[in-house]
N, C-alpha and C positions, 0 to 999 in steps of 0.2 A: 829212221832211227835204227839201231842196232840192236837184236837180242837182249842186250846187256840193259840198256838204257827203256826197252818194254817191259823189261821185267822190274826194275827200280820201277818207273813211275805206276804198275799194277801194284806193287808192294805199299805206296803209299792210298792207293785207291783202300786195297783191302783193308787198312789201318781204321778205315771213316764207319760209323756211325750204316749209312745206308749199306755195308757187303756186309757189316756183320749179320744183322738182320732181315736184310732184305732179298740179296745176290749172291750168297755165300757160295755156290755151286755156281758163280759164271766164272768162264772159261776165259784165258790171255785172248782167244779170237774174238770169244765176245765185247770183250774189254777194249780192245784196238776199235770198235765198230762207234761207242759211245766218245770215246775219246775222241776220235776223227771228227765226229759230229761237232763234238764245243770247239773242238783248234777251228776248225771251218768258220762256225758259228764268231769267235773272238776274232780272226782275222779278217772276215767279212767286216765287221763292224769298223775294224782301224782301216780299213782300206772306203770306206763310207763318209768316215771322219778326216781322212786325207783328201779327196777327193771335193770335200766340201770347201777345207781352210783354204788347203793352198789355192785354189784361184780367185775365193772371196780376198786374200788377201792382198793378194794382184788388183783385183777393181780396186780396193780402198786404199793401195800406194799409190795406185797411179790415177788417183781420184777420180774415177768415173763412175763413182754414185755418190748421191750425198751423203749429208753428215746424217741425216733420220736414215736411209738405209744401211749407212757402215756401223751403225750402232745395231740394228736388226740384225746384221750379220754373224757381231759380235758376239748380242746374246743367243742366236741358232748354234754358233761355234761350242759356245759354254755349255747349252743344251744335249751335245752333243757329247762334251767330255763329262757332264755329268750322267750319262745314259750309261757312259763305260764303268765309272764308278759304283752305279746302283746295280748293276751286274755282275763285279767282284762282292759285293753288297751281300747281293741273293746268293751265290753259290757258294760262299764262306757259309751261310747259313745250315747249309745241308752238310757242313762236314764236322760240326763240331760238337758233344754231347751235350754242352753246357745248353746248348742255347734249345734244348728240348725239356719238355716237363716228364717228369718220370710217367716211363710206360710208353708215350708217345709214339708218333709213325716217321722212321726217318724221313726226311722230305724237307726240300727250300723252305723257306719259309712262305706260305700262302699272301704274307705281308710285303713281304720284300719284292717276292713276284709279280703283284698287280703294279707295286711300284712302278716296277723296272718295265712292263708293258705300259703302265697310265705314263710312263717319260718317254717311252717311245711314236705313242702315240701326239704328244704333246710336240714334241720336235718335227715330229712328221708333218704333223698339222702347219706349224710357225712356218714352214717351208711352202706347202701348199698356200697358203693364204698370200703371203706376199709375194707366190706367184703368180695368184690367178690374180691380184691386185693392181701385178705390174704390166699385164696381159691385157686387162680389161682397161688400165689407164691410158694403156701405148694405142689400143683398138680405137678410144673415143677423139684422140687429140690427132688422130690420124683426120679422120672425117674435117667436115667442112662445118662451118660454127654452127652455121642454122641444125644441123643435122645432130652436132654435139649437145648442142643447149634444147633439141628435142630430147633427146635422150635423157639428162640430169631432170626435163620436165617431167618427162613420166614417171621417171624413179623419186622426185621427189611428192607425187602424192598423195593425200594423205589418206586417202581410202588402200594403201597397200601397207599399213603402217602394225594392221592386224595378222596381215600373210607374212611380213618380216618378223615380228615378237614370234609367232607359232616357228617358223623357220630358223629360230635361234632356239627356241624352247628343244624344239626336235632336236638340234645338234648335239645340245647336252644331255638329253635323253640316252641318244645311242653313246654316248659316251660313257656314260655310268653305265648303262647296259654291259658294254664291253668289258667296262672294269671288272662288274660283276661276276662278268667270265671267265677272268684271272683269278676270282677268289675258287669258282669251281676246280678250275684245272689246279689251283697249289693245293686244293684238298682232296682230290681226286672225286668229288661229287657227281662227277658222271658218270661212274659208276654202281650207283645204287639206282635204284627206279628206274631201269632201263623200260621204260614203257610211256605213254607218252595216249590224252591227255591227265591219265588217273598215276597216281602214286600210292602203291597198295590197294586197301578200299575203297578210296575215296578219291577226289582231288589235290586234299595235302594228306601229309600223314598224321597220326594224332599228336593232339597238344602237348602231351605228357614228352611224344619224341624232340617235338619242336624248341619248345623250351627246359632243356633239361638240366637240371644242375650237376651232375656229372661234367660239364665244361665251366662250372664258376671257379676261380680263385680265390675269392675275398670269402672270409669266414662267413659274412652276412649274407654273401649270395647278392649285393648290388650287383655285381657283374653278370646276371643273369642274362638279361635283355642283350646286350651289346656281347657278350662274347659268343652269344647263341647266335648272332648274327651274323659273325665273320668268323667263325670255328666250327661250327656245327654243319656238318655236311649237308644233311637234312634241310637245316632252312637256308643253309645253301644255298643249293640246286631250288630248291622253291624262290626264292625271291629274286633265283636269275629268272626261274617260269614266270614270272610276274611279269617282272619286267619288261624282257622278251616281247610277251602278250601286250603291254602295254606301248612299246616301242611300234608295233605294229596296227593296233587299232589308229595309234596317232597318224601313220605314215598314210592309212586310206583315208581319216580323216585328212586329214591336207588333201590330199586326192579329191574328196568330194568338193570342199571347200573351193578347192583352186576350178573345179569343173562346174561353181554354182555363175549367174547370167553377170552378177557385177563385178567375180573378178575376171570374166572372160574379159570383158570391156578393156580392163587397165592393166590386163597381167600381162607384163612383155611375150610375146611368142618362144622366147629362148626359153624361159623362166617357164613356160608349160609343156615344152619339152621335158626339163630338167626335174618335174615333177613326175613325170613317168619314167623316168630313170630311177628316182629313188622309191618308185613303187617296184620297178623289179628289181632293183637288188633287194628289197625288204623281203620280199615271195621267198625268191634264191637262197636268203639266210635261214627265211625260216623252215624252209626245207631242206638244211645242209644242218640247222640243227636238231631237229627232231631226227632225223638220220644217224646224227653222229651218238644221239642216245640211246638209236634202239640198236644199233650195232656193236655197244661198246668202246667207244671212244675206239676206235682205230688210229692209226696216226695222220694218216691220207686226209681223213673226212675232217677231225678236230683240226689241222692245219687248213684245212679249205674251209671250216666254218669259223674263225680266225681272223682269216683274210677276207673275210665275208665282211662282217662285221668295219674292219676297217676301209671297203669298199663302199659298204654304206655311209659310213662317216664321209667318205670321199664326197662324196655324191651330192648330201645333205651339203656339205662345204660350199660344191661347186652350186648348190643353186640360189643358197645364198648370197654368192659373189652377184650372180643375178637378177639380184630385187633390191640388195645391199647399196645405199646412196656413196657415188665412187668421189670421197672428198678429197682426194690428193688432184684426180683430173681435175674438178669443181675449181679448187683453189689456182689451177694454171690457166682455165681458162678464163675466170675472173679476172688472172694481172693479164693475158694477151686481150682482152676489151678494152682496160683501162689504157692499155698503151697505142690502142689503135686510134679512142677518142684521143689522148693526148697529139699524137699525129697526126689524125687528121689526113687531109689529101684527098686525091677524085680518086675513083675509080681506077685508073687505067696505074696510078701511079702504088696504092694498094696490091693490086695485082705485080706489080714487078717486084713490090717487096718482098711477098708470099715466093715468087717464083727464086729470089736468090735466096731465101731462108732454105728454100727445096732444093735449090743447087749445093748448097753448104751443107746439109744435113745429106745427100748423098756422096758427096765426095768424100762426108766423114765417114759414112759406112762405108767406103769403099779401099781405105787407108791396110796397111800389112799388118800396123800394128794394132787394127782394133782390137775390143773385147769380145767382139761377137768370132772374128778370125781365132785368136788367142782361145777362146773357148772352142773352137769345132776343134782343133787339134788336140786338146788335152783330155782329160778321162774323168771329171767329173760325174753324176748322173745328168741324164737328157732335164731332168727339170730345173736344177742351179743351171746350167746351161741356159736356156729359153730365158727363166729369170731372170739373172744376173745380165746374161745378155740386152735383153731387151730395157733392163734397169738401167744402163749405162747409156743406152741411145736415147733412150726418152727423156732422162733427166739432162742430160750433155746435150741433147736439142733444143732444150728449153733452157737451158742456161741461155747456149748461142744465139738463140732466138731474142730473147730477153737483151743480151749485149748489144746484139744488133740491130733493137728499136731504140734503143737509148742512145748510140752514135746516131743515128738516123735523127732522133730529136734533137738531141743536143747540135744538128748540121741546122736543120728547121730554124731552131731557136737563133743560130747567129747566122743565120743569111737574113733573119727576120729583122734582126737588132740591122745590120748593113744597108737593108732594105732604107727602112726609117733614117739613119745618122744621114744618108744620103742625098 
């Protein structure tokens, strides 16, 4: 941009609510530093949201996933454009006076904010899941039946049915945890008590701080409780330390749990891997956040305790996928039995069918125009890639497969009826 056009848009910065009270002494250089940072920040996101549609909507014209996956696709798209919306949302927030109570600290709205990270988080997640989904269905249907229908055995039972509720329980756990951590950052809550595990003299601060009315609106003061909760800095920052503390006791319990004699017996090997995975990412947060307290919020560390937090969700995700009963597989291999009894046949002839299903299914990956080709070239992220990719092979193999027991019976059936007329 030109001279001309940095100095207009500082002119309308200075106009807002935050330089009069806040910034009034920063500089055009300082200004260009912030500014780079949101253009970055907003064209990141549209280049996220491009990256995503246009080749989810390639698989769904040229029908290579189903109709339950083009609808998942759908609503991640939607997800996604409303992520951009609750984002003009928040930053509208910070620039207008109205939308502050007299006196007030210029700043987004602490509301808007956890929003706009709980929708980010939420998108992110819709992605992850139906890919480890698609990942974990394409792994089993790969295998051999006896070896598939081992697998669905052990996941379905029912002494692991206490380690899957605890493993859902935790997911949402860190989740509201995390939220929690949007309410600190849009209040600036970690800023006060930089000290860590005591706040002032004690553990919390006093009551009189915690619940104060000084933050009611309502002449009665019902708003006590609940505005002291998500406005108050104070119990704030306390009831992310709760939290926090309690997201963490959880994470070693599961640890012990998954490390006692009967769930060693039935707990898959992957699955007690993935339970040390999210014991140390839990460590690593909790020492990225008590870090990031006793230094200040720096930006380095609050960005790395952040992505912490959303690392553990990860993790928590992936080991659910785990323990998780995989009902899309389940349901394919249940129609490929039924259609093997309906066919019937020895051995040897079984096998030839197995082997031109295999010849079919690699000539199809092997085609110029697949989706898995189509996607190495394009610029999506690595994981709509892998997903959508492998979404289209395993579904479009099992269509084929499906087609091509059914001509197979339907040959069966009238060489049978010939057999007989004969």
């Amino acid at each position: 941009m030109s001279d001309v056009d940095w100095e207009s848009e500082f002119a309308k910065y200075r106009s807002s609510p935050e330089f009069k009270m806040l910034n009034s002494r920063m500089t055009l250089e300082e200004f260009k530093s912030i500014y780079w940072m949101e253009w970055i920040h907003r064209l990141w996101g549209r280049f996220i949201g491009l990256s995503f549609v246009l080749p989810a909507v390639y698989f769904v014209a040229r029908k290579q996933v189903s109709r339950t996956m083009a609808m998942r696709l759908v609503g991640i798209a939607g997800l996604i454009g409303f992520q951009g919306f609750i984002g003009w949302w928040m930053v509208k927030s910070g620039l207008k006076d109205d939308l502050f109570a007299p006196g007030s600290h210029p700043r987004v709205s602490q509301y808007r904010l956890t929003a706009h990270l709980g929708a980010a988080f939420i998108c992110y997640l819709a992605m992850l899941w139906n890919g480890l989904d698609i990942l974990r269905t394409n792994k089993i249907l790969r295998v051999s039946s006896d070896g598939a229908n081992a697998t669905l055995k052990a996941l379905s039972n029912p002494a692991l049915k206490p380690f899957k509720r605890y493993v859902s329980l935790l997911a949402g756990l860190v989740f509201i945890t995390a939220m929690s951590g949007g309410l600190v950052a849009g209040l600036d809550a970690g800023l006060i008590y930089n000290e860590f595990p005591f706040m002032g003299l004690g553990l919390t601060p006093p009551k009189s701080e915690l619940w104060d009315k000084f933050y009611c609106r309502a002449p009665d003061h019902s708003d006590l409780w609940w505005r002291n909760l998500l406005e108050n800095p104070s119990l704030v920052q306390l009831d992310h330390r709760i939290l926090a503390t309690t997201t963490f006791t959880a994470v070693m319990a599961l640890w012990a749990f998954s490390r006692s004699a009967a769930m060693q017996k039935i707990l898959p090997r992957a699955a007690q891997k993935g339970v040390h995975g999210v014991v140390g990412f839990a460590c690593l947060q909790v020492i990225l956040g008590i870090s990031t307290l006793l230094y200040l919020v720096p930006t380095g560390l609050a960005s790395a305790h952040q992505a912490g937090s959303l690392a553990l969700l990860t993790w928590t995700i992936v080991l659910g996928s785990r323990v998780w009963f995989p009902t899309q597989a389940a349901r394919i291999l249940a129609q490929r039995t039924i259609t093997q009894v309906n066919l019937g046949g020895t051995g040897s002839e079984m096998a030839q069918r197995a082997a031109l299903m295999s010849s079919a299914a690699k000539a199809k990956t092997l085609m110029p125009g697949s989706p898995t080709a189509v996607a190495a070239v394009g610029f999506m992220p690595a994981v709509t890639v892998i997903g959508l990719a492998l979404a289209s092979e395993t579904e479009a193999t099992v269509a084929r497969r499906q087609l091509f027991s059914r001509k197979l019976e339907d040959h069966a059936v009238s060489g049978l009826g010939q057999t007989r007329s004969s």
